[in-house]
C-alpha positions as CSV (number, residue, x, y, z in Angstrom):
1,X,187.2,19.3,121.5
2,X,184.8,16.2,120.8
3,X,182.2,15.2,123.7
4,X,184.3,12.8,125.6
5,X,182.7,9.1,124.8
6,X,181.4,6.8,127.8
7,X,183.3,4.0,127.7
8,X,183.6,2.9,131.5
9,X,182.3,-0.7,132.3
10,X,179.0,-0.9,134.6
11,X,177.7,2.1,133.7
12,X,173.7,1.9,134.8
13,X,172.8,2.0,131.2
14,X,168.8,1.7,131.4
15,X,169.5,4.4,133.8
16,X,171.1,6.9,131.3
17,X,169.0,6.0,128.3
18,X,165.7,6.4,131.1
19,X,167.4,9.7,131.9
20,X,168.2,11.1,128.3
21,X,164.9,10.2,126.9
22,X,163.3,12.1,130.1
23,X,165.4,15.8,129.3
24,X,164.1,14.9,125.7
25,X,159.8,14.9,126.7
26,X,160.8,18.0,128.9
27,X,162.9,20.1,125.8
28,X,160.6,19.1,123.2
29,X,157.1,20.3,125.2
30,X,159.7,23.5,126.0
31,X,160.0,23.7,122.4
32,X,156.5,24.0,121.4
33,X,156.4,27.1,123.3
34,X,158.8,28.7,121.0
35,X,158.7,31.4,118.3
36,X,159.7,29.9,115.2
37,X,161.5,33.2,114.8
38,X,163.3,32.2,118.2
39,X,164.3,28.4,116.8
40,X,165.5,30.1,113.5
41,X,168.0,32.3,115.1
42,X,168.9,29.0,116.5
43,X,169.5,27.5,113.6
44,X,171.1,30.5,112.2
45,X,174.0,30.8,115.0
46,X,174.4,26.4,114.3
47,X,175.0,27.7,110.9
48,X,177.8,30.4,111.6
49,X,179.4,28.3,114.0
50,X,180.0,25.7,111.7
51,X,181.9,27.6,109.5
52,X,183.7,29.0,112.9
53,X,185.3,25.9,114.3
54,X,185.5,24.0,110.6
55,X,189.5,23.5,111.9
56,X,187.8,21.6,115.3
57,X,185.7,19.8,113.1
58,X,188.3,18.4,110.7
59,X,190.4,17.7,113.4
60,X,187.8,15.5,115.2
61,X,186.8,14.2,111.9
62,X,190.8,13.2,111.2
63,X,190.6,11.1,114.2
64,X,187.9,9.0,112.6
65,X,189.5,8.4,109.4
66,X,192.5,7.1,111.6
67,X,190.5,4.5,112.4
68,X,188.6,3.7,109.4
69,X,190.5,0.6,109.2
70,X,190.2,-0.6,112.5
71,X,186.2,-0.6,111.3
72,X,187.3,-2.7,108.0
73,X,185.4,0.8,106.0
74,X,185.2,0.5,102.5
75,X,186.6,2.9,100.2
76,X,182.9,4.7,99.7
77,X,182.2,4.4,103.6
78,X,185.5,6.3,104.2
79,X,183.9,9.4,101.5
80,X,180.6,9.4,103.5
81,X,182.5,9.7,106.2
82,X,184.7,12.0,105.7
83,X,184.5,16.1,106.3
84,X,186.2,18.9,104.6
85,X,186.0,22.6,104.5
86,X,183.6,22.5,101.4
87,X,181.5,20.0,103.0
88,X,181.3,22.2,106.1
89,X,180.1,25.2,104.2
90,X,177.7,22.7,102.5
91,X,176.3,22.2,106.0
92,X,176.1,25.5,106.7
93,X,174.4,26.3,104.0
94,X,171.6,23.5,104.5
95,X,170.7,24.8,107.5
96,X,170.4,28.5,106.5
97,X,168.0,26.5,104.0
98,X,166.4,25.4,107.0
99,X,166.2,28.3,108.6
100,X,164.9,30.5,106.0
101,X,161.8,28.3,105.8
102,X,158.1,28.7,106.6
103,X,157.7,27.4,109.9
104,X,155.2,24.2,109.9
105,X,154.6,24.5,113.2
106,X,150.7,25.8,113.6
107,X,150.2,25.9,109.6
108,X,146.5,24.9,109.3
109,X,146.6,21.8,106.8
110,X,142.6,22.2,106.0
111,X,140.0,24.1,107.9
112,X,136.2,24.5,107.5
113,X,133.0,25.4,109.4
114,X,129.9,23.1,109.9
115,X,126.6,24.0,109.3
116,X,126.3,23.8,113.2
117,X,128.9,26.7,113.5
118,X,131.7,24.5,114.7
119,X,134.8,25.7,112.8
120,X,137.1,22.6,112.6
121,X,140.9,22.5,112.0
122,X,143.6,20.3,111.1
123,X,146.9,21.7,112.4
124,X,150.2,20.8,112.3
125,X,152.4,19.9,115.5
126,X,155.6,18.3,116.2
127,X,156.2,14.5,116.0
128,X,157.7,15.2,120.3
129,X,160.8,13.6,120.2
130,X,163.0,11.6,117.5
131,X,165.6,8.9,117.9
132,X,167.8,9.2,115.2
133,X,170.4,5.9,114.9
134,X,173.1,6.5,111.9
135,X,176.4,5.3,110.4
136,X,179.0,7.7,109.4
137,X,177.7,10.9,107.7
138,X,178.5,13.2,110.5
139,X,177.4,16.3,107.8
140,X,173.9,14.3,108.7
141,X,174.2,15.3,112.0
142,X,173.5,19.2,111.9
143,X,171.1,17.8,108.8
144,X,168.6,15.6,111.5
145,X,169.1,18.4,114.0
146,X,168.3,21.8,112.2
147,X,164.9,19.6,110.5
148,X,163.7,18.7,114.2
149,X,164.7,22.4,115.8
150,X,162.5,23.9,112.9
151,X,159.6,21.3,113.4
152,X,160.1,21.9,117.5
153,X,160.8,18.8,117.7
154,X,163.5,17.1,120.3
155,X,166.0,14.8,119.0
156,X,168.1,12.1,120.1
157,X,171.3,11.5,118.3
158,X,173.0,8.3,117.9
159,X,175.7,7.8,115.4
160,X,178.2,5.2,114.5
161,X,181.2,4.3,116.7
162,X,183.2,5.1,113.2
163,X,181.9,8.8,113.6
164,X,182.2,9.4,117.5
165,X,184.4,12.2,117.6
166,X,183.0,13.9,114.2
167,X,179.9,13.9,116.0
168,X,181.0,14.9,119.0
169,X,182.2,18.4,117.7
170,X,179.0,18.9,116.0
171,X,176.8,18.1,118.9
172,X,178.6,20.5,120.7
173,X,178.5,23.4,118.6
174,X,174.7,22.6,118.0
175,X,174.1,22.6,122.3
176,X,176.3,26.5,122.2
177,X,173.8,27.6,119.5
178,X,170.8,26.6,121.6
179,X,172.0,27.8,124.5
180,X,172.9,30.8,122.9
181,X,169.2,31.2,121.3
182,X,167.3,31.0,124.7
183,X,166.3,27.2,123.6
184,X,166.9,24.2,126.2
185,X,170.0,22.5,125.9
186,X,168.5,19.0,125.8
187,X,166.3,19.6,122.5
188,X,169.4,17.7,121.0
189,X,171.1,15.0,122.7
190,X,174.1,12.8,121.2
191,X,174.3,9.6,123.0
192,X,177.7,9.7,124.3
193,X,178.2,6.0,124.8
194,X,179.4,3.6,122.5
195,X,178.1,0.5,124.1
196,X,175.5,-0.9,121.8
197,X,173.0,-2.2,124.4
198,X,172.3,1.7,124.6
199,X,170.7,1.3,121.3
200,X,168.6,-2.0,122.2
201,X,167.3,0.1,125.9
202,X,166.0,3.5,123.5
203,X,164.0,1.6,121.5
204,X,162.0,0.1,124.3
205,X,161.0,3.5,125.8
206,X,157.7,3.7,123.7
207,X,156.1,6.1,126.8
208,X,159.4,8.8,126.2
209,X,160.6,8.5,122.5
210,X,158.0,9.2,119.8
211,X,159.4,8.1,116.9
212,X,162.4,6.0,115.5
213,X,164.8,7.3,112.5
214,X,167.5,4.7,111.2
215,X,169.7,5.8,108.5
216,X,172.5,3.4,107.3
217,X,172.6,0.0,105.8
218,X,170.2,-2.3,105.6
219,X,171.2,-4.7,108.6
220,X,171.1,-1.4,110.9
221,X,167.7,-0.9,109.5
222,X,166.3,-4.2,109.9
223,X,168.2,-4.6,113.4
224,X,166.5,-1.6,114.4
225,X,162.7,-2.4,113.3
226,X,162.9,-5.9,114.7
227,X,164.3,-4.4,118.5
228,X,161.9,-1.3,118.5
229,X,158.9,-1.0,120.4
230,X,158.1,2.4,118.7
231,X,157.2,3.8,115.0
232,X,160.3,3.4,112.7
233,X,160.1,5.4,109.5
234,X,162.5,3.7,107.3
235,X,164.1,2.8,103.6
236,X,165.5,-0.4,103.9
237,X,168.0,-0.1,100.6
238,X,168.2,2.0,97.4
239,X,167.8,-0.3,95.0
240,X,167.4,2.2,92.3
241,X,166.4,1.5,88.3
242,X,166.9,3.8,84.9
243,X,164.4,2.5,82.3
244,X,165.6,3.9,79.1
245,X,162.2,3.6,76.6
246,X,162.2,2.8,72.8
247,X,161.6,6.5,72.6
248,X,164.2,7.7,74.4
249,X,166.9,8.5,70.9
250,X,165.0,11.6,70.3
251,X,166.4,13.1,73.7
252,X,169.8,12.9,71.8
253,X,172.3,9.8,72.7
254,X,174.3,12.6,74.3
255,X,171.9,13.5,77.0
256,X,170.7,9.5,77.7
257,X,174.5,8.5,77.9
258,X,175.5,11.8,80.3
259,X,172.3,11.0,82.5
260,X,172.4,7.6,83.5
261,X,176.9,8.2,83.6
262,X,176.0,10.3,86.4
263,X,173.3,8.4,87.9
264,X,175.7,5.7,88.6
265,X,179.3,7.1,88.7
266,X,178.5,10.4,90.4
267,X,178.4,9.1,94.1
268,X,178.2,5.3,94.0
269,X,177.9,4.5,97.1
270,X,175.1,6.4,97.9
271,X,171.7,5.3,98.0
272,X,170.1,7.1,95.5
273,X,172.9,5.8,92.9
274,X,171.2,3.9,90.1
275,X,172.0,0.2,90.3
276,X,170.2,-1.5,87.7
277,X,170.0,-0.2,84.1
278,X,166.6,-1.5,81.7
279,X,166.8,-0.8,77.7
280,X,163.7,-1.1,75.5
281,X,164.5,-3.7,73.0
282,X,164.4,-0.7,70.3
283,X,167.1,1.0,72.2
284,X,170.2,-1.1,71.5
285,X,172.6,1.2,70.0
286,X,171.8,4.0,73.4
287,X,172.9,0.4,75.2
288,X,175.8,0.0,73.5
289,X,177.0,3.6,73.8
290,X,176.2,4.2,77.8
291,X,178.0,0.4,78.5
292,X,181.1,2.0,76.5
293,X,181.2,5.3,78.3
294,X,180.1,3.4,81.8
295,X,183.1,0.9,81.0
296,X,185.6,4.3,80.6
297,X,184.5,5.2,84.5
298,X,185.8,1.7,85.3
299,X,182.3,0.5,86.1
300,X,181.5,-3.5,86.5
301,X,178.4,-4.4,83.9
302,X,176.5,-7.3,84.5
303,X,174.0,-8.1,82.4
304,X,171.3,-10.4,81.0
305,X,172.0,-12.7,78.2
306,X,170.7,-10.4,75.5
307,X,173.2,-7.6,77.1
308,X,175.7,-10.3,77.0
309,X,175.8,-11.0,73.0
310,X,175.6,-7.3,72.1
311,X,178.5,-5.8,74.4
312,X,181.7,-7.9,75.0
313,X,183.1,-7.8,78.5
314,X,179.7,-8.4,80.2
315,X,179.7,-10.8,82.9
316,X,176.3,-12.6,83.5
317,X,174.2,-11.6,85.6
318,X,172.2,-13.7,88.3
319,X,168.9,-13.6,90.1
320,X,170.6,-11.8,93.3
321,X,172.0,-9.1,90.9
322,X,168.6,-7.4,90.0
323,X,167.7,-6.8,94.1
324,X,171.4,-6.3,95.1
325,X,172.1,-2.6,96.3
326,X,176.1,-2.9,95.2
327,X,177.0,0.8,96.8
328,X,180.0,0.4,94.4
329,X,181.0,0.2,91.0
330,X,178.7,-2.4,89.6
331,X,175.8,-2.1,87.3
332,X,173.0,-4.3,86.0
333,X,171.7,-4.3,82.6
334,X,169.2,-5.6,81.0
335,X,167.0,-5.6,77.9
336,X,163.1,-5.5,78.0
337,X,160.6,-5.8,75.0
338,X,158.1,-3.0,76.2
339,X,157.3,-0.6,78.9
340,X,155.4,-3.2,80.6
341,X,158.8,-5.5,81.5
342,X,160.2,-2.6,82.8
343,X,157.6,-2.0,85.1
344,X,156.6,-4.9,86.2
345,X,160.9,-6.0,86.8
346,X,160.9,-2.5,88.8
347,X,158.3,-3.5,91.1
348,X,159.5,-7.2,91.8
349,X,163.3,-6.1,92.6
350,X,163.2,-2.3,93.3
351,X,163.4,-1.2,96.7
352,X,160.5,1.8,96.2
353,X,163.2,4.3,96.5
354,X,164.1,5.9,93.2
355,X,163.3,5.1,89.8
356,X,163.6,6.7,86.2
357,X,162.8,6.7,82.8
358,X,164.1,8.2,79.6
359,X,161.9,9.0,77.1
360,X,160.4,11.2,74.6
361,X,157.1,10.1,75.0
362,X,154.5,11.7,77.4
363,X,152.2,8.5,77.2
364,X,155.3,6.5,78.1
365,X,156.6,9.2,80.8
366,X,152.9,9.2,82.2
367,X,152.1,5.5,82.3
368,X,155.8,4.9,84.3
369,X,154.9,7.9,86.6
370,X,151.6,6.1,87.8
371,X,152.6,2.6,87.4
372,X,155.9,2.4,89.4
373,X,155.1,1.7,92.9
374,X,158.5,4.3,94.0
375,X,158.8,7.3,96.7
376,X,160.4,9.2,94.2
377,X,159.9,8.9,90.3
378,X,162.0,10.9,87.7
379,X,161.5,11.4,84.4
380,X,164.8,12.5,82.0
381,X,166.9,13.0,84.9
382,X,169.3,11.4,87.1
383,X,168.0,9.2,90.2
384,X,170.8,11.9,91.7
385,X,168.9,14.0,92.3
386,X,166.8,12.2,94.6
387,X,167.9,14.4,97.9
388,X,166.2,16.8,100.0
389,X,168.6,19.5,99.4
390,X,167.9,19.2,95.5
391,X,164.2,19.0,96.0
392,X,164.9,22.6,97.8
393,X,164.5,21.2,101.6
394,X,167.5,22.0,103.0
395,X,168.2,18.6,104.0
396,X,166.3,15.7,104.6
397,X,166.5,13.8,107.8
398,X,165.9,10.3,105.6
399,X,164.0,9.3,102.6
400,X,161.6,7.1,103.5
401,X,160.1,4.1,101.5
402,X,157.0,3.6,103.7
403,X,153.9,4.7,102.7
404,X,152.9,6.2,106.3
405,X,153.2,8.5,107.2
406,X,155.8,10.3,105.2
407,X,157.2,8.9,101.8
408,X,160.6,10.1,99.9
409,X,162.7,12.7,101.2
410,X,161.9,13.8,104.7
411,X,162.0,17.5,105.1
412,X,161.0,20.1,108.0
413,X,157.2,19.5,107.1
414,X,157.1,16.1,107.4
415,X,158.5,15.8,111.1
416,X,155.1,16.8,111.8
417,X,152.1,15.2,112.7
418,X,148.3,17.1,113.4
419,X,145.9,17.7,115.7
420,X,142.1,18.7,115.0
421,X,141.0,21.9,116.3
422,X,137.5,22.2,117.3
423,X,136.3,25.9,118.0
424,X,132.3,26.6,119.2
425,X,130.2,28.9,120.7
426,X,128.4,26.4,123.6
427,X,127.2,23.7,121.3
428,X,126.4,20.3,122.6
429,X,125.5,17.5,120.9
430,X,122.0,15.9,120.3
């Protein structure tokens, strides 16, 4: 069964959002107080119930997907949304990856002692409590809440009307696991009204809510930065790039043409998917033969003139192709003269979430790595693999393109903050 979704006009809204915010400040100081062995069995018993009620999950998930067109979702919106038995064990399994973690709680980040004999610390502590605001993904769900429950955090959950009942039956599994592990109840809350004002009256409570999560498309995102009155930590789009460098042969045409394949086709609509393609000058024939195996996954190609007169089938591309995030089957090419094009196009029209390049050479590898202004740079593999599971995380509650205070993939570590710790013996100051 799904938590039943508040629907009923003149409901005192800034009186429930005052009210869920409030059990939030109260679970998350609860939650400092708790062994990090006590908020792993936690996520431990989140993770075996998963796999318990899959069937209740599916089910609630099968009511969504009825309705995907009532929501006009696309074909790669219904795939995000959309859970399954594997994807449920996937969940699982994230967690236990969670779970089996250091705790970050307490670690000491740096530490030292003055010549005065005060011994000074910088330790980590909990962000207090998250808002999280997504769009389908439900599998996010037990993502955001096993990061916060390991960083004692308290979260606020609030998914998209597409998603209501998915999340409903994951929210309430989650609450049985708490309450099963001694924790409070209200260390993870799902909104459980769909009216979007809800949205608008969280983001005012700056004096409750500590910081603010979005995670969906980009006019969510802005919507949400330009309404909030507290921290958002962000990526606005994944406008990610595979520069594939005069020297990039000697990796084999095989291996170029299989990487940047998956980097686009694997999950398209995802926002690590690689939507622009760049080829060094030098590199025509590795463009000709990823453009012929793209074109066999039934991929659009758009490309610049010069991609134009060496493959047929190219349609032009214009200015808003090289910022455009397609989330679909389209991809950009286009053909550079040296390494220095390709950085300097990556940095005017990339988003700073993921970029790549292919390459033999360490100079070239090396110069890319420190000259792309990106959260996440890869050299000779896919932007794919931009995740927080693959960077061995568990799951990542977003990946962030801001440069404070956390950048790329957002793990259990980095829903932290610190606090100094300042340790004498009676010393007062001159």
């Amino acid at each position: 069964m799904s938590t039943p979704v508040q629907t009923t006009p003149g409901v005192d809204l800034d009186a429930y959002c005052y009210d869920l915010a409030d059990r939030a400040v109260v679970a998350g100081r609860a939650l400092t107080t708790i062994s990090g062995a006590q908020r792993d069995q936690a996520l431990r018993t989140i993770a075996d119930l998963l796999e318990q009620r899959a069937a209740d999950i599916i089910a609630a998930n099968a009511r969504d997907i009825a309705r995907a067109d009532e929501f006009g979702l696309t074909g790669a919106m219904v795939d995000r949304l959309r859970l399954d038995e594997a994807r449920i064990k996937k969940m699982a399994a994230s967690v236990r990856q969670i779970a089996a973690q250091t705790d970050p709680v307490g670690q000491v980040i740096e530490g030292y002692v003055r010549p005065n004999g005060l011994s000074i610390q910088k330790v980590r502590v909990p962000l207090g409590v998250v808002l999280f605001i997504y769009e389908s993904r439900p599998n996010v769900t037990s993502d955001a809440a096993a990061l916060c429950i390991k960083s004692a955090n308290a979260l606020i959950l609030r998914g998209g009307k597409e998603a209501i009942f998915s999340n409903g039956a994951i929210a309430e599994v989650i609450r049985e696991a708490l309450d099963a592990a001694g924790l409070p109840g209200d260390a993870v809350q799902l909104v459980n009204t769909s009216d979007r004002a809800a949205v608008g009256k969280l983001l005012k409570l700056d004096g409750q809510i500590d910081v603010v999560i979005p995670r969906g498309g980009e006019s969510l995102i802005r919507a949400v930065v330009k309404q909030s009155m507290i921290p958002v930590i962000k990526h606005y789009t994944g406008n990610c790039h595979v520069y594939v460098d005069e020297h990039a042969a000697a990796l084999g045409a095989q291996q170029v043409v299989d990487i940047c394949v998956n980097a686009k086709v694997q999950r398209p609509g995802v926002c690590n998917a690689t939507e622009s393609m760049l080829f060094h000058a030098e590199a025509g024939d590795l463009l000709k033969q990823v453009a012929t195996a793209l074109i066999a996954e039934g991929i659009e190609l758009r490309g610049c003139e010069r991609t134009c007169k060496l493959i047929d089938g190219v349609k032009p591309a214009g200015e808003e192709d090289w910022s455009t995030e397609f989330l679909d089957k389209i991809v950009a090419l286009k053909v550079v003269d040296t390494l220095d094009e390709a950085v300097a196009h990556i940095n005017r029209y990339g988003s700073r979430h993921t970029d790549a390049i292919l390459t033999a050479d360490v100079r070239a590898a090396d110069a890319f790595v420190q000259r792309v202004d990106t959260a996440n740079v890869m050299v000779n593999c896919s932007t794919r693999f931009s995740d927080g599971g693959e960077y061995g995380l568990g799951a990542e509650i977003g990946i962030s393109t801001d440069k404070l205070h956390a950048r790329g993939p957002m793990g259990a570590a980095d829903m932290t903050t610190y606090k100094w710790v300042v340790r004498g013996s009676g010393q007062i100051r001159n």
